[in-house]
C-alpha positions as CSV (number, residue, x, y, z in Angstrom):
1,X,-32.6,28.1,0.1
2,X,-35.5,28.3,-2.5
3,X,-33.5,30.9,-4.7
4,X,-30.0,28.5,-4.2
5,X,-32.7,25.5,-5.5
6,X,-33.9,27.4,-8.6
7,X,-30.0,28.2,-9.6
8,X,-28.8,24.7,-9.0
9,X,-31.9,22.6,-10.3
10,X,-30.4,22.2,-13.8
11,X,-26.8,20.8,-12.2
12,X,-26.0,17.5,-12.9
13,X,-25.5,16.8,-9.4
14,X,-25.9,14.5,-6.3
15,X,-24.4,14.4,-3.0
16,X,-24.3,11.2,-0.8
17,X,-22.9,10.1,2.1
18,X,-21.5,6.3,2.5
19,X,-23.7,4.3,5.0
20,X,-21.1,2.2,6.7
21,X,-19.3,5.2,7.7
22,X,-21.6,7.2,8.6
23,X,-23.9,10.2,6.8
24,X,-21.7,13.0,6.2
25,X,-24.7,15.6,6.0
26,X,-23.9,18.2,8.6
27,X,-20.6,18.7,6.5
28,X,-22.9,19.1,2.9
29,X,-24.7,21.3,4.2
30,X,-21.8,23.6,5.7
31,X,-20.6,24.0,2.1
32,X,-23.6,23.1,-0.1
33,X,-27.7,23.3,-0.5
34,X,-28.1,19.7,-1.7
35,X,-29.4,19.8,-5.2
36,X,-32.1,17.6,-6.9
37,X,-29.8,15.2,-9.2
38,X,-30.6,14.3,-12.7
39,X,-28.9,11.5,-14.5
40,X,-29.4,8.7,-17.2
41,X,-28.6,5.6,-16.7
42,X,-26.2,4.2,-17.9
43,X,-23.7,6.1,-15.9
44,X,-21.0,5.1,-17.6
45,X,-20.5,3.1,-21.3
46,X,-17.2,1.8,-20.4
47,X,-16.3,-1.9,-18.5
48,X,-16.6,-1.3,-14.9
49,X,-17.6,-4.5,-13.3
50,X,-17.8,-4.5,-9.5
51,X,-17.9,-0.9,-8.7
52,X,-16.8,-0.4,-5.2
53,X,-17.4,3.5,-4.6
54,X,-15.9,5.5,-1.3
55,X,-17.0,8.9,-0.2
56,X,-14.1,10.8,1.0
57,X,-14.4,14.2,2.8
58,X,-12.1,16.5,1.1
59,X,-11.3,19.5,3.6
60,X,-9.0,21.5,1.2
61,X,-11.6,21.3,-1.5
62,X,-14.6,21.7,1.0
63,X,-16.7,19.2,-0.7
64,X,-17.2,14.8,-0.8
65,X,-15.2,13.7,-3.5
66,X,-16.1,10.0,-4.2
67,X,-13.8,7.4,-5.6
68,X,-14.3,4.5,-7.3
69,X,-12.1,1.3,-8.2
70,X,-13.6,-2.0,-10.2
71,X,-12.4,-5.0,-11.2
72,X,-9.2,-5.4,-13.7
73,X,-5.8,-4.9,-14.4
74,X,-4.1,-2.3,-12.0
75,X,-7.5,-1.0,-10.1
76,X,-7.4,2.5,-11.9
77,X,-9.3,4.9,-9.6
78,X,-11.7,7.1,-10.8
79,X,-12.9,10.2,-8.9
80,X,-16.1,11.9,-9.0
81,X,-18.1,15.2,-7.4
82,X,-21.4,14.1,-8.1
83,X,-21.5,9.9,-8.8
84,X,-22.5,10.9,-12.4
85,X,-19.8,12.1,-13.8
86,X,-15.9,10.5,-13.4
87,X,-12.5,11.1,-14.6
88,X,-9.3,9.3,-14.0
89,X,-7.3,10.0,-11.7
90,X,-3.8,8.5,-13.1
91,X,-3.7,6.6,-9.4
92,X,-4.4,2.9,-9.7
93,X,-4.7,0.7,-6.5
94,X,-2.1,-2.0,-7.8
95,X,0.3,-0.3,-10.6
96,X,2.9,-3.4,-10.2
97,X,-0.3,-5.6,-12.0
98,X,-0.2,-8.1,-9.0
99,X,0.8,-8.6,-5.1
100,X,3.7,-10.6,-4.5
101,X,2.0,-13.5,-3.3
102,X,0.0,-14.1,-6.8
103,X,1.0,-16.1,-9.3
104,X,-0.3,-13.4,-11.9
105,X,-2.5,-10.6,-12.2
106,X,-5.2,-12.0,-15.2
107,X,-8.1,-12.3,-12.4
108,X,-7.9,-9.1,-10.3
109,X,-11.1,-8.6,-9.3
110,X,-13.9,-7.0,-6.9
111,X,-11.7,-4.5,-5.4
112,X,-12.8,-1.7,-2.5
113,X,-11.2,0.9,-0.6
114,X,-12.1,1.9,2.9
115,X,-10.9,4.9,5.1
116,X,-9.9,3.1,8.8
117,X,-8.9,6.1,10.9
118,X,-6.1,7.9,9.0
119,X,-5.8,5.7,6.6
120,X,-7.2,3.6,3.7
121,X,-7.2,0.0,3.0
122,X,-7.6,-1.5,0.1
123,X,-9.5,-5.7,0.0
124,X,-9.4,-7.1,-3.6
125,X,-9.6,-10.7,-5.3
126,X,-6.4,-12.0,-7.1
127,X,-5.0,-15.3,-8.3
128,X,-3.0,-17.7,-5.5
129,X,-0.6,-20.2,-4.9
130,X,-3.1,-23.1,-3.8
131,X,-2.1,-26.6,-4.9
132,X,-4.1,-28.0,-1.8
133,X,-7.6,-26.5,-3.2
134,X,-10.1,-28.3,-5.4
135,X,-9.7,-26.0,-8.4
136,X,-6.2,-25.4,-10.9
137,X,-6.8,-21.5,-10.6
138,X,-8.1,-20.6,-7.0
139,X,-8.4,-17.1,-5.9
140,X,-7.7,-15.3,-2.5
141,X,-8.2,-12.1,-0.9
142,X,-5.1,-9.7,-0.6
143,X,-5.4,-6.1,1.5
144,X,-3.0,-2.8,1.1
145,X,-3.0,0.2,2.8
146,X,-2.3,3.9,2.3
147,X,-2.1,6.8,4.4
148,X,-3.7,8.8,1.2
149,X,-6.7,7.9,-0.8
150,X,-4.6,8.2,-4.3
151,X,-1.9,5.5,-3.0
152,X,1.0,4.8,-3.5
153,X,-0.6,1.3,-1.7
154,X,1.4,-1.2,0.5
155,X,0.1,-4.8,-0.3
156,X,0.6,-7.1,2.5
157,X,3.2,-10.2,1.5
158,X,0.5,-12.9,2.0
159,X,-3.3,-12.9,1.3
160,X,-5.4,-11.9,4.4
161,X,-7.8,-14.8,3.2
162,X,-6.2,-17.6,1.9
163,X,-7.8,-19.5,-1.0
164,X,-8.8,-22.7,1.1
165,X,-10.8,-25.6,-0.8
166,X,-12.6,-23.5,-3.1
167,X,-10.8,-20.1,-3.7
168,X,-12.2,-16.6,-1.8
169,X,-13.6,-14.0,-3.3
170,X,-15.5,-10.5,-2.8
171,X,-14.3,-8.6,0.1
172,X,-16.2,-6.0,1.9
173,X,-16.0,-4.4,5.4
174,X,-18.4,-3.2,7.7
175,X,-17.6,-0.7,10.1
176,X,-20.8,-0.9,13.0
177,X,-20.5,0.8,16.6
178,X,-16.7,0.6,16.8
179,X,-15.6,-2.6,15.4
180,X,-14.8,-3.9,12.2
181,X,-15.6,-7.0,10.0
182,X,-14.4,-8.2,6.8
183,X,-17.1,-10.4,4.4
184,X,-16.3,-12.5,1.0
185,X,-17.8,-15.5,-0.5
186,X,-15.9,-18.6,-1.1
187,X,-16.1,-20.1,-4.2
188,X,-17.5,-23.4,-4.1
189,X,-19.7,-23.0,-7.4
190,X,-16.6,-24.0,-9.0
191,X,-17.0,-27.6,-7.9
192,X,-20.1,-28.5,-7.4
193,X,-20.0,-27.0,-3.5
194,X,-22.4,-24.8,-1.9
195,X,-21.2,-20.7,-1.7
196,X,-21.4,-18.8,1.4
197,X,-20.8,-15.7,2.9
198,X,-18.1,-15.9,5.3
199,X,-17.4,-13.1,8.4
200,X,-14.7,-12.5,10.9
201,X,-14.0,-9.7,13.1
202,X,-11.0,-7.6,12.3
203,X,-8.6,-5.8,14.4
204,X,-8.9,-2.0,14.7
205,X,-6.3,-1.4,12.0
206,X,-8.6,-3.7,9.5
207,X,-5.5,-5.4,7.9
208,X,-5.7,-8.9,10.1
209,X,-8.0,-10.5,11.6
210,X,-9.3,-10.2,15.4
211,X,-7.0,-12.7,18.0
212,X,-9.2,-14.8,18.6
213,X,-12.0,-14.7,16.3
214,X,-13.2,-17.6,13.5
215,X,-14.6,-16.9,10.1
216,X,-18.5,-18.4,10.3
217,X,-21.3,-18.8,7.9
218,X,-23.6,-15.9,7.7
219,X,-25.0,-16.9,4.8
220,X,-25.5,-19.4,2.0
221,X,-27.5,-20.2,-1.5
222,X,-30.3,-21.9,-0.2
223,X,-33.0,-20.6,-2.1
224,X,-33.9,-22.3,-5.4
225,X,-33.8,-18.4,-7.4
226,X,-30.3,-18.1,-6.4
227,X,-29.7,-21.3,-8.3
228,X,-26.5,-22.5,-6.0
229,X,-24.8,-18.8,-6.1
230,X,-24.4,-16.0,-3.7
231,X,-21.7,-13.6,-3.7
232,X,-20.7,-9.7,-4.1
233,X,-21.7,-8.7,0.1
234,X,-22.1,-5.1,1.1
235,X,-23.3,-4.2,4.1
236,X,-25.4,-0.8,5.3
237,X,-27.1,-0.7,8.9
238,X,-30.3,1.2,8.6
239,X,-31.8,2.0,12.1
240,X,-31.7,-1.3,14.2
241,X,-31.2,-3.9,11.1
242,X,-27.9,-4.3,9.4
243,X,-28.6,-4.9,5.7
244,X,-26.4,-7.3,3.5
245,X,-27.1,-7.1,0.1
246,X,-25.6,-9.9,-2.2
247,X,-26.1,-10.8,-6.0
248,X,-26.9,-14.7,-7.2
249,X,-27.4,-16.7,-10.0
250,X,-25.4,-16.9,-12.9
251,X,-23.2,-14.3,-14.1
252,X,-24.1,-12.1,-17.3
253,X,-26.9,-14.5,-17.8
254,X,-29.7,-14.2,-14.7
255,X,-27.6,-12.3,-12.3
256,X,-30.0,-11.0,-9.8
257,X,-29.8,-9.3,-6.5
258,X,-30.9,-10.5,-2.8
259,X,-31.2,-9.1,0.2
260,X,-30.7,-10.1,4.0
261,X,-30.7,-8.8,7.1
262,X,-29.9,-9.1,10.9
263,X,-29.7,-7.0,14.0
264,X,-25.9,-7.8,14.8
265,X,-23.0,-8.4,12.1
266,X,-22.6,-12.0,12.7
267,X,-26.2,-12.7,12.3
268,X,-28.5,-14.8,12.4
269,X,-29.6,-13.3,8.9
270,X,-32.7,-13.5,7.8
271,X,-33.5,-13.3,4.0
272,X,-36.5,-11.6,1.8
273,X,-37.7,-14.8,0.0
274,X,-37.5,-12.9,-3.5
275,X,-35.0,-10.9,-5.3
276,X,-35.1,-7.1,-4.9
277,X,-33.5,-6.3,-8.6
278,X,-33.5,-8.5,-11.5
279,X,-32.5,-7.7,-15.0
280,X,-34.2,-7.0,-17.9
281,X,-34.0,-6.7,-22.1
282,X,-32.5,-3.3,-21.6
283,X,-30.3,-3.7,-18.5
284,X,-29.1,-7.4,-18.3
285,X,-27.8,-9.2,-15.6
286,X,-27.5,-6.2,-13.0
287,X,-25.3,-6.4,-9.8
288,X,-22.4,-6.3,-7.6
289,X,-22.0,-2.7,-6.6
290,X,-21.8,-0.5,-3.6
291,X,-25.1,0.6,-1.6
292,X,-25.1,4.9,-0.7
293,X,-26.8,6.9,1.2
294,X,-28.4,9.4,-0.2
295,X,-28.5,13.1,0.9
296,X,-30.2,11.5,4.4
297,X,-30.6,8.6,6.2
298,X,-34.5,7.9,4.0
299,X,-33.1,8.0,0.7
300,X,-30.5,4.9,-0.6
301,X,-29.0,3.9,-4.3
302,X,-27.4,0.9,-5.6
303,X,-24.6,1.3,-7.8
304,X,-24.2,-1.9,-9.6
305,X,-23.0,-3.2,-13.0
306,X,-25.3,-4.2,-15.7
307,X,-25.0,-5.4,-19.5
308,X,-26.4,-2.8,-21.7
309,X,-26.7,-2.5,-25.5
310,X,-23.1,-3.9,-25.4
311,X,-20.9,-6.6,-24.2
312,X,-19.9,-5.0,-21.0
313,X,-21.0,-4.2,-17.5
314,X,-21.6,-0.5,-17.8
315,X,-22.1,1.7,-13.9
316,X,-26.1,1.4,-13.3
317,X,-27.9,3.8,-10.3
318,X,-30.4,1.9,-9.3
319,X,-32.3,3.9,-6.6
320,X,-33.7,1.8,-3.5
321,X,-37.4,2.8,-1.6
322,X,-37.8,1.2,1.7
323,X,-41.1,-1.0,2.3
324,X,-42.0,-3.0,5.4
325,X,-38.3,-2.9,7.0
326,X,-37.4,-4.0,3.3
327,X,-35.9,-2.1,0.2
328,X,-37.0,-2.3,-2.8
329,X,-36.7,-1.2,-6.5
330,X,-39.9,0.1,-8.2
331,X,-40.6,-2.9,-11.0
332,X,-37.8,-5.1,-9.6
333,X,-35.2,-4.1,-12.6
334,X,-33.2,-1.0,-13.4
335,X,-34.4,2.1,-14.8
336,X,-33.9,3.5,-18.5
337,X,-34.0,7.4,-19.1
338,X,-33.5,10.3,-17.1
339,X,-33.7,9.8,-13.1
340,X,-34.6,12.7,-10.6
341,X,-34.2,13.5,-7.0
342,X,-35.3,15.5,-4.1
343,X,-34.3,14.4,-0.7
């Protein structure tokens, strides 16, 4: 193991496992010694706002391959071996430009992709038909679903969550001990209304909802840091707490990131007082990304967007330490230079 160490140390290289669905280390190590990883942050220079990333066990390759998809256009999806380094794929999520429900595709946003048994679904943000709703331009929640990672996708007719008052935004699942839940934030910012993060149980096939169930409150923006905005929920459970992470405050200006937790998925959450991540002169307005496991259950990143050098939200690694039941980032705001672990 020390001699595989020494030859792999100068790899650019991590391997992860996705927390809500489950560490996938038994398989690494079958096929791989887990190297340290070096990397610089940022990731990426490119646009890739709201990076939702899935790690995908790739049996004819004998490796994780991880795939990524962020908000824009058609939802291009971008493939990785190592969350460093990502090429295209050609595959995008939503090649037509829009679902057939939305009036056009100029705000497609937040997308994710999830692997529900054999298959994947897709959750994304785009435009809707809403004349009831407070807002001209109202947003809703649309889901797809393929039985390969690459696509092609089948986009329900109708949104999955319609716009309502304020417009919905931000999807995100959380698979925990069987059952499934989707989370998004509806939009009230807009009009002077208070945000919150909505859940509802899902049936097992994750593209409608539960008979039965109601979408509830799990949380809102009721601390004065979050200045009347929550949004961008993913969820991790980490021993007995489940973990919703969430950025606040205003976008590309103070964006920062919160953190909540509870010990079933519909709550009651409790939140840390103070934000976790904030930005900084050199990484501005961090947030909205996809929390990973890595290597083992001790060891967790953030990858996030983040305004650096440049007009655009360039993929940040943030890694998270765990304090007091609580994670944390060492000086509250991303790192700048070359990063470097050992699990």
């Amino acid at each position: 193991m020390l001699q595989t160490r020494r030859l792999v140390r100068s790899l650019l290289s991590i391997f992860v496992c996705l927390a809500p669905f489950g560490c996938v280390t038994s398989f690494q190590r079958a096929a791989h010694e887990r190297p340290v990883g070096y990397f610089t942050n940022p990731l990426v220079q490119a646009d890739w706002p709201d990076p939702g990333i899935l790690a995908v066990k790739d049996k004819a390759e004998n490796r994780i391959i991880y795939y990524l998809v962020s908000t824009g256009g058609t939802f291009p999806i971008k493939r990785s071996t190592n969350l460093i380094h990502w090429q295209p794929t050609g595959a995008e999520l939503m090649p037509e430009g829009k679902p057939a429900w939305a009036p056009d595709g100029f705000r497609n946003w937040a997308p994710e992709i999830h692997k529900i048994g054999n298959r994947y679904v897709a959750y994304y943000t785009a435009s809707a038909h809403a004349p009831d709703a407070k807002r001209p331009d109202p947003l809703a929640i649309g889901t797809a679903w393929s039985d390969h990672i690459l696509g092609p996708y089948h986009h329900l007719d109708q949104p999955l969550v319609p716009a309502g008052e304020y417009g919905t935004i931000d999807p995100t699942l959380l698979s925990d001990n069987g059952r499934l839940y989707l989370y998004w934030k509806t939009d009230g910012n807009c009009c002077g209304g208070t945000t919150n993060i909505m859940a509802q149980e899902l049936e097992a096939d994750g593209l409608t909802f539960k008979a039965g169930s109601q979408p509830q409150v799990v949380l809102s923006s009721d601390l004065a840091w979050e200045n009347n905005l929550i949004e961008a929920p993913w969820l991790i459970r980490r021993n007995e707490w489940i973990y919703l992470f969430y950025s606040a405050s205003a976008y590309g200006v103070d964006y920062k990131n919160g953190i909540a937790r509870a010990r079933s998925p519909l709550g009651p959450f409790e939140k840390k007082p103070s934000p976790f991540l904030v930005g900084d002169d050199i990484f501005r307005a961090p947030g909205h990304g996809s929390v990973l496991n890595v290597g083992n259950s001790k060891n967790f990143v953030f990858l996030h967007h983040a305004f650096h050098s440049w007009d655009a939200r360039s993929l940040t690694l943030t890694p998270l330490s765990w304090q007091d039941g609580w994670p944390y980032v060492e000086a509250s705001v991303p790192r700048y230079g070359t990063l470097a672990y050992d699990d």
